[in-house]
PyMOL commands that place a pseudoatom at each C-alpha (Angstrom):
pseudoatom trace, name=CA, resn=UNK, resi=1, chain=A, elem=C, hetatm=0, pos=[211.475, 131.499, 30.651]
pseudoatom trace, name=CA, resn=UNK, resi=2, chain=A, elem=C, hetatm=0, pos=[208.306, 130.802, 33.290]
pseudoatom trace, name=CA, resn=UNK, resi=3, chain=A, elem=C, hetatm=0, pos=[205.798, 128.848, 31.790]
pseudoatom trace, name=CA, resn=UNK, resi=4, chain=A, elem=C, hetatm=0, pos=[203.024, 127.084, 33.288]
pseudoatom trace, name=CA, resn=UNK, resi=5, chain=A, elem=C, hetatm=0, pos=[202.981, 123.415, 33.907]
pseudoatom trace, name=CA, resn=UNK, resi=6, chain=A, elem=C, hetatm=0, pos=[199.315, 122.786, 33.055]
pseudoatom trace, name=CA, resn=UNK, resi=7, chain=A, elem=C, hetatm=0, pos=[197.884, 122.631, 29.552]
pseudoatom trace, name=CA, resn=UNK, resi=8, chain=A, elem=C, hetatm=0, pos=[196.607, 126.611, 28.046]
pseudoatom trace, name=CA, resn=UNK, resi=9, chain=A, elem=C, hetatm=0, pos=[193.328, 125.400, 27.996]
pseudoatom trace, name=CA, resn=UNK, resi=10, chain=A, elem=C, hetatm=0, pos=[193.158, 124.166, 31.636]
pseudoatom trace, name=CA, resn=UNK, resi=11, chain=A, elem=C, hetatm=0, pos=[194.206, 127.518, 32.513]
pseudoatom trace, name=CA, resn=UNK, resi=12, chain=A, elem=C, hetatm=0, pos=[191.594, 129.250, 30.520]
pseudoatom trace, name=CA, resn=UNK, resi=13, chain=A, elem=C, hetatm=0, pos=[189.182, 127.362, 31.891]
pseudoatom trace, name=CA, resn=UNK, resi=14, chain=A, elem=C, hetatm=0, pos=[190.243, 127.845, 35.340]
pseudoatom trace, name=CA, resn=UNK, resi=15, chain=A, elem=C, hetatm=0, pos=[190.159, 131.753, 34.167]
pseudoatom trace, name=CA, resn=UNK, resi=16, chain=A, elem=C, hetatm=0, pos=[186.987, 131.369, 33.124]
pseudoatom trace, name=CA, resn=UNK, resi=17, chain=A, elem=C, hetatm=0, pos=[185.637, 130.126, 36.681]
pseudoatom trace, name=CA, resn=UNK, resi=18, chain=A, elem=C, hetatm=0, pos=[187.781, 132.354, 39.030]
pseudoatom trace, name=CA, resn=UNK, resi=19, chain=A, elem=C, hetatm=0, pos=[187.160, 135.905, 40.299]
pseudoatom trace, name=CA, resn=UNK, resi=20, chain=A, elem=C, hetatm=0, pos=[187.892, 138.249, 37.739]
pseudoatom trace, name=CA, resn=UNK, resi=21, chain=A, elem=C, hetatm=0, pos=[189.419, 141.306, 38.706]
pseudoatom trace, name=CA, resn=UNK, resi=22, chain=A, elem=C, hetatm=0, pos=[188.724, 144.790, 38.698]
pseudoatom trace, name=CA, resn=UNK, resi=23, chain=A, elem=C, hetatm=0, pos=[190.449, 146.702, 34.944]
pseudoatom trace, name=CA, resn=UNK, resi=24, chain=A, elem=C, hetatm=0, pos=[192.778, 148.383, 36.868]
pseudoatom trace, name=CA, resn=UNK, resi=25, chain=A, elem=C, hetatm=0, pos=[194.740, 144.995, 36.992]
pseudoatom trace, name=CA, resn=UNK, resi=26, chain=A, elem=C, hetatm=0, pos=[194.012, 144.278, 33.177]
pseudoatom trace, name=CA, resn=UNK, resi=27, chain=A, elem=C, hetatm=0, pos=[195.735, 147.532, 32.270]
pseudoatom trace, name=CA, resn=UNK, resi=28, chain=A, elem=C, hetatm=0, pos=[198.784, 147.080, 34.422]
pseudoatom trace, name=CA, resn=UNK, resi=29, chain=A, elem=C, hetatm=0, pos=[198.856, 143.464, 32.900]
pseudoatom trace, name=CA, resn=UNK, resi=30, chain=A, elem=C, hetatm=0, pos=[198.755, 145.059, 29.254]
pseudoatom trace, name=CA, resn=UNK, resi=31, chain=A, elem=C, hetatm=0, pos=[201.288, 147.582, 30.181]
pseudoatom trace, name=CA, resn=UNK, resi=32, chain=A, elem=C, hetatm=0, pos=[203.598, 145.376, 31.550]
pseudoatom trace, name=CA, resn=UNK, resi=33, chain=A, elem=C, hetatm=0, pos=[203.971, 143.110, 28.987]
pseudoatom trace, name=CA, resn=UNK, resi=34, chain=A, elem=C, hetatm=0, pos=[203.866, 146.219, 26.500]
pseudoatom trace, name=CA, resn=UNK, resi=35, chain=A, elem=C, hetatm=0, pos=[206.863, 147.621, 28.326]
pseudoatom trace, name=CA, resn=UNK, resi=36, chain=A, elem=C, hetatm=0, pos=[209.011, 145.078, 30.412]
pseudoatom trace, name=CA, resn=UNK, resi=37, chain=A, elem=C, hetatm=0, pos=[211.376, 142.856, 28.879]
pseudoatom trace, name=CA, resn=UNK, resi=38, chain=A, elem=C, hetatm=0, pos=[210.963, 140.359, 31.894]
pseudoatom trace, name=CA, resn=UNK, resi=39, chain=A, elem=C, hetatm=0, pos=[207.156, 140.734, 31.428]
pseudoatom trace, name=CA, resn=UNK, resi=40, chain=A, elem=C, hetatm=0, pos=[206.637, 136.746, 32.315]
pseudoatom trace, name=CA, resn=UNK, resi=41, chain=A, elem=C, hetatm=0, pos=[207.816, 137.589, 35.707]
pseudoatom trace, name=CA, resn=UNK, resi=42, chain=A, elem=C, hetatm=0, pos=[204.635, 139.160, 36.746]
pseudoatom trace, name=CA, resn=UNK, resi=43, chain=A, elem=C, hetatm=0, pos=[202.311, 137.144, 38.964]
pseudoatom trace, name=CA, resn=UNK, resi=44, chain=A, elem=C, hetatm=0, pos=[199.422, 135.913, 36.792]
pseudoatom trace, name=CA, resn=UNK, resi=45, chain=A, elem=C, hetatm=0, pos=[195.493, 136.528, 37.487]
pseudoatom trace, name=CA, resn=UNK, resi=46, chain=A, elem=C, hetatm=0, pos=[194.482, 133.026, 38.741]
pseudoatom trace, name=CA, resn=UNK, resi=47, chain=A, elem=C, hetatm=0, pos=[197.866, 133.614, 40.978]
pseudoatom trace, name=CA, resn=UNK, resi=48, chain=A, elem=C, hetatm=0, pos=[197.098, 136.782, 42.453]
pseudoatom trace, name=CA, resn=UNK, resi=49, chain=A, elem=C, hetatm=0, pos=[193.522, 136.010, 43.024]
pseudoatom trace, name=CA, resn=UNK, resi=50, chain=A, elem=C, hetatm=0, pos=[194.722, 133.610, 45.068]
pseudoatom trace, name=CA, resn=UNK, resi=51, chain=A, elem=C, hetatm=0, pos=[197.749, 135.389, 46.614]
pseudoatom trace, name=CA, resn=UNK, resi=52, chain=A, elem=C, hetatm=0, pos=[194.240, 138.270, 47.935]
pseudoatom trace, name=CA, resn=UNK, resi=53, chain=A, elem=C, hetatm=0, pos=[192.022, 135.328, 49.143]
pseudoatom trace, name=CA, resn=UNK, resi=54, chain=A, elem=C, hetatm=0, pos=[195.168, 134.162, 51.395]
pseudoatom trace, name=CA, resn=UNK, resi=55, chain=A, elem=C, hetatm=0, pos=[195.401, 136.866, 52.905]
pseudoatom trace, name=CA, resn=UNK, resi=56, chain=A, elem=C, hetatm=0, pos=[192.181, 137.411, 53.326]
pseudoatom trace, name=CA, resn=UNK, resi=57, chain=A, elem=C, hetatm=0, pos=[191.432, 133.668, 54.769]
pseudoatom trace, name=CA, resn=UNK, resi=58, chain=A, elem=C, hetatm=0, pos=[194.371, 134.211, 57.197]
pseudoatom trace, name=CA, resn=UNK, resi=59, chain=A, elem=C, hetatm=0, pos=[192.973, 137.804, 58.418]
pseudoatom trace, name=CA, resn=UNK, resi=60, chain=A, elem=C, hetatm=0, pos=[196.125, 139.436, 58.180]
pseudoatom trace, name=CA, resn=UNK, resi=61, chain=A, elem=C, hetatm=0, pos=[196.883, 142.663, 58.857]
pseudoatom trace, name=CA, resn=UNK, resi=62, chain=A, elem=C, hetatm=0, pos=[200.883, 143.290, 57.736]
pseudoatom trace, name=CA, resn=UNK, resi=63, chain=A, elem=C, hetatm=0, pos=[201.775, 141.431, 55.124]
pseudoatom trace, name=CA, resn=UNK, resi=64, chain=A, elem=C, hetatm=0, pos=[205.265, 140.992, 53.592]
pseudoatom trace, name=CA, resn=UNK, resi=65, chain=A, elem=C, hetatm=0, pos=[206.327, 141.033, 49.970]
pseudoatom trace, name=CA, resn=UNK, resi=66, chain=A, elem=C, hetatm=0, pos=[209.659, 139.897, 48.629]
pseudoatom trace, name=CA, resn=UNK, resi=67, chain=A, elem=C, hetatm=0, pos=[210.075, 141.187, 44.702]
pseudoatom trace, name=CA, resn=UNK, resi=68, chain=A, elem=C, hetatm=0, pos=[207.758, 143.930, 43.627]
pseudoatom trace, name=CA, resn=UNK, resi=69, chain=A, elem=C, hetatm=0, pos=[208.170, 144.082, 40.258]
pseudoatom trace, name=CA, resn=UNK, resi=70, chain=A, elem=C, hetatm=0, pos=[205.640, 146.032, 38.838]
pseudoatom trace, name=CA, resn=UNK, resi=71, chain=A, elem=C, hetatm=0, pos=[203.007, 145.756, 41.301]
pseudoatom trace, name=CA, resn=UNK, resi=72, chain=A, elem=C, hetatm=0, pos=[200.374, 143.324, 40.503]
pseudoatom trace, name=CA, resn=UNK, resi=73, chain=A, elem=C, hetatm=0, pos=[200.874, 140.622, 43.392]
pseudoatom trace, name=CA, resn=UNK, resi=74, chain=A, elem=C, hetatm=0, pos=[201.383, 143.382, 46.307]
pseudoatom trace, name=CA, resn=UNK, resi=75, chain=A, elem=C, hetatm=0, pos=[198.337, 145.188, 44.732]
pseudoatom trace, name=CA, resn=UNK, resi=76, chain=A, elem=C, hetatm=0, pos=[196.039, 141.772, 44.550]
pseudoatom trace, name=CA, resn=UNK, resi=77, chain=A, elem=C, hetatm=0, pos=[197.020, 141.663, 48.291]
pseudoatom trace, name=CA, resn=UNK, resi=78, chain=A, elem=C, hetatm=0, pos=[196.587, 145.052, 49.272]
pseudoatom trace, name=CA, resn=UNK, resi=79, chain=A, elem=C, hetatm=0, pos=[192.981, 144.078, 48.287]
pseudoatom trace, name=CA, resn=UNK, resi=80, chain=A, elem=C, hetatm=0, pos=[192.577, 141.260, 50.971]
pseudoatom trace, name=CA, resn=UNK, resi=81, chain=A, elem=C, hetatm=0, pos=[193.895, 143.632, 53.883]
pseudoatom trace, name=CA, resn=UNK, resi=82, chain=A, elem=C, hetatm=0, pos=[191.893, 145.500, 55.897]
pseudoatom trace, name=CA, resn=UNK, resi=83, chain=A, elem=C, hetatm=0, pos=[190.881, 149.267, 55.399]
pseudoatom trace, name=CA, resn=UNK, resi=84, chain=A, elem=C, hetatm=0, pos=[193.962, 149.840, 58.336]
pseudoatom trace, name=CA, resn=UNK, resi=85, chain=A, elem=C, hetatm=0, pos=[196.059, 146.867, 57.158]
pseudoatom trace, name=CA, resn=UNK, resi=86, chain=A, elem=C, hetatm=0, pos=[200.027, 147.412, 55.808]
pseudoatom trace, name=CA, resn=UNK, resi=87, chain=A, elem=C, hetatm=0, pos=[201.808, 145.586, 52.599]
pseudoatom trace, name=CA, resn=UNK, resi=88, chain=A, elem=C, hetatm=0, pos=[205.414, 146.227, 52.682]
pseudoatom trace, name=CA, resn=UNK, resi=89, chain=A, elem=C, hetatm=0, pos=[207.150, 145.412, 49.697]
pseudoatom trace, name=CA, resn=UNK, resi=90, chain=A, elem=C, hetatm=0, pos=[210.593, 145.312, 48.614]
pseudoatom trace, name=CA, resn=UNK, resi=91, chain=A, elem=C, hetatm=0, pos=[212.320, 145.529, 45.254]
pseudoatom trace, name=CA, resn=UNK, resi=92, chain=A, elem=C, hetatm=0, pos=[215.933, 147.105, 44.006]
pseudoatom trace, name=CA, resn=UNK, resi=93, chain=A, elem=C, hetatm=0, pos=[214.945, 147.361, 40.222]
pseudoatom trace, name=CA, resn=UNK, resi=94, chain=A, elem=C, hetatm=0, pos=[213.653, 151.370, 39.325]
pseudoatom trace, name=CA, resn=UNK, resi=95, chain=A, elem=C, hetatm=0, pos=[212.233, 150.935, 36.109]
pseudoatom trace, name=CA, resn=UNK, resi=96, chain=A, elem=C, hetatm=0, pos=[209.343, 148.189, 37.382]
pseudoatom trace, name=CA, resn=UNK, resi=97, chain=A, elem=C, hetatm=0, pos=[209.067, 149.699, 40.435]
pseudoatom trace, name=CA, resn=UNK, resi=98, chain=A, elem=C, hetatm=0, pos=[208.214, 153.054, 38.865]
pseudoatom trace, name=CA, resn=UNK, resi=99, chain=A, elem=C, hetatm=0, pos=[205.242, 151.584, 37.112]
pseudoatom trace, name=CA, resn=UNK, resi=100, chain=A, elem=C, hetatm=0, pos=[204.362, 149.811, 40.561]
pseudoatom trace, name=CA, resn=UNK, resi=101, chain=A, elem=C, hetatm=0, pos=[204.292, 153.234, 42.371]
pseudoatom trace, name=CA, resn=UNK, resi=102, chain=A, elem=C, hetatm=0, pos=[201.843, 154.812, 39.287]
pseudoatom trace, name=CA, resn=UNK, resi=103, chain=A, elem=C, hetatm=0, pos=[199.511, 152.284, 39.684]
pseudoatom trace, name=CA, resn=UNK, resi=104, chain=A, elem=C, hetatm=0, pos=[199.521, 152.012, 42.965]
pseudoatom trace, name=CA, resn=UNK, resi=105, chain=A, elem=C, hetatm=0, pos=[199.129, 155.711, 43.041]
pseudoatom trace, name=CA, resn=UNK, resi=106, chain=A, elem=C, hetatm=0, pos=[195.898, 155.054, 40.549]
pseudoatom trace, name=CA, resn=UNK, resi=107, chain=A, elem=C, hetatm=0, pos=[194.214, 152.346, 43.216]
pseudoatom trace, name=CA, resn=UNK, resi=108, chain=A, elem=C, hetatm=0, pos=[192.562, 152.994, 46.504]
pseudoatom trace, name=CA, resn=UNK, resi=109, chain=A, elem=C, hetatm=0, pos=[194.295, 150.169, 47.747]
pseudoatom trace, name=CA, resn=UNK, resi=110, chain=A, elem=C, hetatm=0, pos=[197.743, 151.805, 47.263]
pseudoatom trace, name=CA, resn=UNK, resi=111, chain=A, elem=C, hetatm=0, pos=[198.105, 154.033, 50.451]
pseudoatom trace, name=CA, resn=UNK, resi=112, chain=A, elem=C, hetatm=0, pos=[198.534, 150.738, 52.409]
pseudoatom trace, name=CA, resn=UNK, resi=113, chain=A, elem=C, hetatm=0, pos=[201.190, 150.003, 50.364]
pseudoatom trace, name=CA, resn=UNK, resi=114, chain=A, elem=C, hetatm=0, pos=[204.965, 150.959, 51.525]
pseudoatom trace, name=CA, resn=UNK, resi=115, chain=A, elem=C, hetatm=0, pos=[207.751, 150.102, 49.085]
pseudoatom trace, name=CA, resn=UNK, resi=116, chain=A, elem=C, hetatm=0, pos=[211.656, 149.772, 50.280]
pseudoatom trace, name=CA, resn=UNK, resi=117, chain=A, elem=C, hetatm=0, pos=[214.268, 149.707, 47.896]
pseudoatom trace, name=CA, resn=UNK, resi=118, chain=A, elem=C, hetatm=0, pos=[217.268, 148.168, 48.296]
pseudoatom trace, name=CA, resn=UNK, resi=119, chain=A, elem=C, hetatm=0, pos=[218.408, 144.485, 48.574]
pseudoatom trace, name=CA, resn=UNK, resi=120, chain=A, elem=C, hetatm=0, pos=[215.880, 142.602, 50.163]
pseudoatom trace, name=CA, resn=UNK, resi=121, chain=A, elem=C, hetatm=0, pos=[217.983, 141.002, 52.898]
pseudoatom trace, name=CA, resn=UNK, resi=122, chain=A, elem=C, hetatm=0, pos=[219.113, 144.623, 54.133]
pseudoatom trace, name=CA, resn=UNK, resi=123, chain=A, elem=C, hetatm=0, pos=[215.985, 145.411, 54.240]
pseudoatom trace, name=CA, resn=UNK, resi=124, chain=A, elem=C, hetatm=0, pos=[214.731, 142.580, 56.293]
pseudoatom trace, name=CA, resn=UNK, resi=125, chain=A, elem=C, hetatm=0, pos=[217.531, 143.807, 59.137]
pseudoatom trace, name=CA, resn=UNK, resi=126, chain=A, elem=C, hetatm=0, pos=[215.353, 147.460, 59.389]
pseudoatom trace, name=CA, resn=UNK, resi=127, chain=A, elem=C, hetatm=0, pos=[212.040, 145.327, 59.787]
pseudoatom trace, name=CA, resn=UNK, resi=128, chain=A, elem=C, hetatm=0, pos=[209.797, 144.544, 62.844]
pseudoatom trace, name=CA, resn=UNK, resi=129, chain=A, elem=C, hetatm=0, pos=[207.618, 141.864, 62.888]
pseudoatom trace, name=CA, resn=UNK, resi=130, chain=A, elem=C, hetatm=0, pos=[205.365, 140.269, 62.950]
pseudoatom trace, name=CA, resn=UNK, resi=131, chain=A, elem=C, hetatm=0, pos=[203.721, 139.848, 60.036]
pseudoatom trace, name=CA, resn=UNK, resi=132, chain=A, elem=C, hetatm=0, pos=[200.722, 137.272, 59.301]
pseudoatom trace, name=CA, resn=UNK, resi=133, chain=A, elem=C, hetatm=0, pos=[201.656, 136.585, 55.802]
pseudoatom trace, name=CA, resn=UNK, resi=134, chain=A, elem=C, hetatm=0, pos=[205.100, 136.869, 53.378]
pseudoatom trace, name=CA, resn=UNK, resi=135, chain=A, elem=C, hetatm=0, pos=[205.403, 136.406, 50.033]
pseudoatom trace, name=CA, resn=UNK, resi=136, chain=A, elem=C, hetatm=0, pos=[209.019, 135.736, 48.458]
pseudoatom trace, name=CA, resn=UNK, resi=137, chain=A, elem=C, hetatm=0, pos=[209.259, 136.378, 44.427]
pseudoatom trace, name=CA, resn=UNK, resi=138, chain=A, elem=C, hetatm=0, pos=[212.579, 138.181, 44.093]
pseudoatom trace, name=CA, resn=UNK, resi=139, chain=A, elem=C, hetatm=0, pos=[215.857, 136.676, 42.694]
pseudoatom trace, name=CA, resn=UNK, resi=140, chain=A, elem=C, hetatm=0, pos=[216.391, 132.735, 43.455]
pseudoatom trace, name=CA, resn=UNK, resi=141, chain=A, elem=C, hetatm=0, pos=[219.513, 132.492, 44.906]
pseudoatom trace, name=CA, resn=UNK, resi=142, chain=A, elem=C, hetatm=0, pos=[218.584, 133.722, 47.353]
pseudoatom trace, name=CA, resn=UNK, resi=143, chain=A, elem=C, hetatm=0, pos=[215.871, 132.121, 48.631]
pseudoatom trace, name=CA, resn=UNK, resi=144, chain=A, elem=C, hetatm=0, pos=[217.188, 130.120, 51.439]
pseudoatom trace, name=CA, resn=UNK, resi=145, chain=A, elem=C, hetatm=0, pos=[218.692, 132.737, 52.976]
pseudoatom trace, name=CA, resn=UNK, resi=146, chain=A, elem=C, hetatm=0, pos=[215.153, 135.071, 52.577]
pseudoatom trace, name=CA, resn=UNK, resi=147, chain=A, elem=C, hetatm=0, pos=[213.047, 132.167, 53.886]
pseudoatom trace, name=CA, resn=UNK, resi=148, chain=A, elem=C, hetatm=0, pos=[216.034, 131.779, 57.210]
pseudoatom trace, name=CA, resn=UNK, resi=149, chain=A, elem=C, hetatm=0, pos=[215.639, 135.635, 57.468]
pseudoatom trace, name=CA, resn=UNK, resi=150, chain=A, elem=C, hetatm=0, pos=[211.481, 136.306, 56.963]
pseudoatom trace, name=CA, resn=UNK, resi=151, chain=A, elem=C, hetatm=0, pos=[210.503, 133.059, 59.100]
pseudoatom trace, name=CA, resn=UNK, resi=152, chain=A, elem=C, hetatm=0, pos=[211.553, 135.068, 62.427]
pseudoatom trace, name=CA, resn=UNK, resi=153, chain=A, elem=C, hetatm=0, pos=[209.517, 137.889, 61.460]
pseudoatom trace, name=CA, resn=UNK, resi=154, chain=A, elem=C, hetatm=0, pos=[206.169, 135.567, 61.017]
pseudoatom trace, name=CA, resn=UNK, resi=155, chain=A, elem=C, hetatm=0, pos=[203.597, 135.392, 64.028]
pseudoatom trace, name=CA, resn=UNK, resi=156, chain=A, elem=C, hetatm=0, pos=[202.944, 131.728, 64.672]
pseudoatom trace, name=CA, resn=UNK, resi=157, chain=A, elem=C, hetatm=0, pos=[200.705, 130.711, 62.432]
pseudoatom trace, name=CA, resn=UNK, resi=158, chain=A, elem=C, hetatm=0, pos=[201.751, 132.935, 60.035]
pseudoatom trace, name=CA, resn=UNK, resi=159, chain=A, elem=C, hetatm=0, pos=[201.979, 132.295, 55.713]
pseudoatom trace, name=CA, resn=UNK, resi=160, chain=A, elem=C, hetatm=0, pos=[204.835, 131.872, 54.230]
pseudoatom trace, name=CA, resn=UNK, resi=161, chain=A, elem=C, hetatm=0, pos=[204.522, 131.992, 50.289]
pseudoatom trace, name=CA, resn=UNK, resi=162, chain=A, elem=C, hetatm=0, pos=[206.863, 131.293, 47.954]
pseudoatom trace, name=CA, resn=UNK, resi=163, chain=A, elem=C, hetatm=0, pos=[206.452, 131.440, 44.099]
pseudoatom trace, name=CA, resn=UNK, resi=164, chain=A, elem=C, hetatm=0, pos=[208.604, 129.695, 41.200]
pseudoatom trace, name=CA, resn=UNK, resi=165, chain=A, elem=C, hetatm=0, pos=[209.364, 126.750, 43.396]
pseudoatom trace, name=CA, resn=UNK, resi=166, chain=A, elem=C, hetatm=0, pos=[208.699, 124.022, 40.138]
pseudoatom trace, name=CA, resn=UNK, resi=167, chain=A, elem=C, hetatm=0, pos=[210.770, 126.211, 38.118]
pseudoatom trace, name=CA, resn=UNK, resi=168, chain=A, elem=C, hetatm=0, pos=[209.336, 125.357, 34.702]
pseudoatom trace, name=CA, resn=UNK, resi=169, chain=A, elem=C, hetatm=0, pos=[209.883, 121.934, 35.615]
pseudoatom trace, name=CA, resn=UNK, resi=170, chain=A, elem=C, hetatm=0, pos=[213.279, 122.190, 36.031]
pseudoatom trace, name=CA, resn=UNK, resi=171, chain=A, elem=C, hetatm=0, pos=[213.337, 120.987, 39.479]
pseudoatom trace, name=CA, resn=UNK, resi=172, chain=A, elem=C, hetatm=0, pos=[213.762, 117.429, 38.272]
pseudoatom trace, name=CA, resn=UNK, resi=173, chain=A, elem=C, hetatm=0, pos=[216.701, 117.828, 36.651]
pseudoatom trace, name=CA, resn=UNK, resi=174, chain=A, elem=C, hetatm=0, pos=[218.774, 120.914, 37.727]
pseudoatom trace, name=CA, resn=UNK, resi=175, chain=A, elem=C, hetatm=0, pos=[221.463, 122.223, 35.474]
pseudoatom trace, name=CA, resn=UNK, resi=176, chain=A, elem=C, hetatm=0, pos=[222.005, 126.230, 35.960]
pseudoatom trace, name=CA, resn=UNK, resi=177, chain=A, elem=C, hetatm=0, pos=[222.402, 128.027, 39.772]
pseudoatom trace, name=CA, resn=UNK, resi=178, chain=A, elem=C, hetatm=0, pos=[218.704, 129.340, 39.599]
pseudoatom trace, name=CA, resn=UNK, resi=179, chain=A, elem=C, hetatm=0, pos=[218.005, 125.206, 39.303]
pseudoatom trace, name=CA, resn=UNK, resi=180, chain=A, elem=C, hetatm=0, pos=[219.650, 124.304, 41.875]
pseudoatom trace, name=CA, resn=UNK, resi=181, chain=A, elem=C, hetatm=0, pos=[218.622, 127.297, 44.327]
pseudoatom trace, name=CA, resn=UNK, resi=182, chain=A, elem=C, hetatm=0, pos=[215.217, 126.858, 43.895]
pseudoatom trace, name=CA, resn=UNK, resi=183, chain=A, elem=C, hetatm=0, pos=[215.728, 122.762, 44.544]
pseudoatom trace, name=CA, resn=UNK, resi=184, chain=A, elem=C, hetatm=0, pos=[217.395, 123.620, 47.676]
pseudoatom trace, name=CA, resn=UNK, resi=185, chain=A, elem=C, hetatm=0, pos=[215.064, 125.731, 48.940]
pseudoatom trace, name=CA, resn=UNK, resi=186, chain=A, elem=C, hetatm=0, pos=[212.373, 123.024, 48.310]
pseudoatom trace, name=CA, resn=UNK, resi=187, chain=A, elem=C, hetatm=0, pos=[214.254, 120.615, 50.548]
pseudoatom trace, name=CA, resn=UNK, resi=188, chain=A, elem=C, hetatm=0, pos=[215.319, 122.798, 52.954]
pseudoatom trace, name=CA, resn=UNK, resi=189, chain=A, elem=C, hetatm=0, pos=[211.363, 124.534, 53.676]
pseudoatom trace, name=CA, resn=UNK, resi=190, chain=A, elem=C, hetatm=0, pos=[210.370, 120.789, 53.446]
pseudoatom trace, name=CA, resn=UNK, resi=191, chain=A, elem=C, hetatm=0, pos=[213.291, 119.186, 55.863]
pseudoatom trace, name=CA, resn=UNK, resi=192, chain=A, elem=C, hetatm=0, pos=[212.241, 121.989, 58.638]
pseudoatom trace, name=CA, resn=UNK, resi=193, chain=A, elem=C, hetatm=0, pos=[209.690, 121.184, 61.761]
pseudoatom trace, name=CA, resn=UNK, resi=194, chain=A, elem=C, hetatm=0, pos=[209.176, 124.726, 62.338]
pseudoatom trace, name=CA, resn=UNK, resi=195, chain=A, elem=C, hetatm=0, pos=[206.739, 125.022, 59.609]
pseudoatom trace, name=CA, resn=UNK, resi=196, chain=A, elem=C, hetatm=0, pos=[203.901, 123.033, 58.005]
pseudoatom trace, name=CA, resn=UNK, resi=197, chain=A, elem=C, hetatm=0, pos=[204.337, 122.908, 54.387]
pseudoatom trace, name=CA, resn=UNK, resi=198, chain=A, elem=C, hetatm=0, pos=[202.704, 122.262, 51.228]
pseudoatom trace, name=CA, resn=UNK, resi=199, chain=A, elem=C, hetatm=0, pos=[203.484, 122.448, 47.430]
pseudoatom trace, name=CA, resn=UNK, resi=200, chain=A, elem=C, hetatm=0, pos=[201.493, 123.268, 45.033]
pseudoatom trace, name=CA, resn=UNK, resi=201, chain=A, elem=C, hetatm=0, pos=[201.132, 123.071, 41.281]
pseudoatom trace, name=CA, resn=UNK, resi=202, chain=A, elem=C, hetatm=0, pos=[199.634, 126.556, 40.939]
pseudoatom trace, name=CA, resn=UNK, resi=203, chain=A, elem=C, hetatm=0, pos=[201.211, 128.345, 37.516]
pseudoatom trace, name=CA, resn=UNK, resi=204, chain=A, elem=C, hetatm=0, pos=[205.158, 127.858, 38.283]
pseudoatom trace, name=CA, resn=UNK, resi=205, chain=A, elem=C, hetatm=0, pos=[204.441, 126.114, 41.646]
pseudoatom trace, name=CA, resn=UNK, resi=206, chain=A, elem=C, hetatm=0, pos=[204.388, 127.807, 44.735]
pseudoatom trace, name=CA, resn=UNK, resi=207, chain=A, elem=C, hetatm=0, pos=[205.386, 126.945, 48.264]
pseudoatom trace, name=CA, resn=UNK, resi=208, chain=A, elem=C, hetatm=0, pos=[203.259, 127.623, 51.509]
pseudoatom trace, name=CA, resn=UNK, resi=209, chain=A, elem=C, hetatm=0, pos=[204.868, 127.444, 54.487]
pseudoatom trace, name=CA, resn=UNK, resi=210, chain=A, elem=C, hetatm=0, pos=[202.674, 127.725, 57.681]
pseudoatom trace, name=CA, resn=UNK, resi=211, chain=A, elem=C, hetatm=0, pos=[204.536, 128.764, 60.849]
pseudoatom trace, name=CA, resn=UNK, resi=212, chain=A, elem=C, hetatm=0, pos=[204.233, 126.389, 63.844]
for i in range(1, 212): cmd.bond("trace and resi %d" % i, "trace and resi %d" % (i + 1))
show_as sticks, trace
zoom trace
């Protein structure tokens, strides 16, 4: 299971001081864990509020988002976008994705929202960049091959964003696949020139990757 790596009431605290979001986001946070089995896979508040002021600090216009789930993340971003600005997201599980779509239906923010279904990596084949911002938060496994296959499709200078990438910790001593994905992934963003990275010890870490 997720966890976070810093102590409940740091992350209270840090609650307590950050941006708190409209109650549309509340209820979907409610509902999810209400209704989802896998409910620790949604992005948290002090997470998504940052996930909106990145892409508002980059300015970016098309933004694209690796794992759906039930909507929070690509709806926190949809926030940060411009009135004409596009979140594409992808996902291949129904049942979270239908909740995505009724909330997204429920928020002005959801008509710049397009959602493809289907395995992410087809998907990426249909897309056109660029895009000024990506965030990956699907299946780990595959994450080496979605960060070889979204880089391309980033504008120089563009955000690469990866979530889960301290794994509960289990990055320092690797045991099961998802371990030793998510480890490779780390050294492989890290080991490459074409991108400025840093990593950060936000919730279950998270990776950004800026395009050179």
């Amino acid at each position: 299971m997720t966890r976070t790596l810093v102590p409940s009431e740091i992350e209270k605290y840090a609650q307590e001081h950050t941006e708190v979001p409209s109650p549309l986001f509340e209820e979907l946070r409610q509902t999810t864990y209400a209704r989802m089995a896998s409910a620790q896979m949604q992005v948290g508040r002090l997470e998504g509020t940052f996930l909106r002021m990145l892409v508002r600090m980059t300015r970016a216009r098309r933004v694209l988002e690796l794992g759906t789930f039930t909507g929070y993340s690509a709806l926190m971003m949809a926030e940060g976008l411009p009135d004409d600005g596009e979140l594409i997201t992808c996902d291949i599980d129904p049942e979270a994705t239908a909740m995505a779509r009724d909330f997204f239906a429920r928020s002005p923010q959801g008509r710049k929202i397009s959602l493809r279904m289907g395995p992410a990596l087809e998907t990426l084949k249909e897309l056109q960049g660029p895009f000024d911002l990506a965030f990956i938060d699907a299946d780990k496994e595959n994450y080496s091959a979605y960060f070889d296959a979204v880089l391309p499709l980033l504008r120089t200078g563009g955000l690469l964003v990866a979530d889960n990438t301290l794994w509960s910790g289990r990055v320092l001593d690797p045991k099961a696949p998802n371990d030793h994905a998510i480890v490779a992934f780390n050294a492989k963003v890290a080991a490459d020139p074409r991108v400025e990275k840093a990593l950060l010890t936000v919730r279950d870490g998270m990776m950004l990757a800026l395009k050179r």
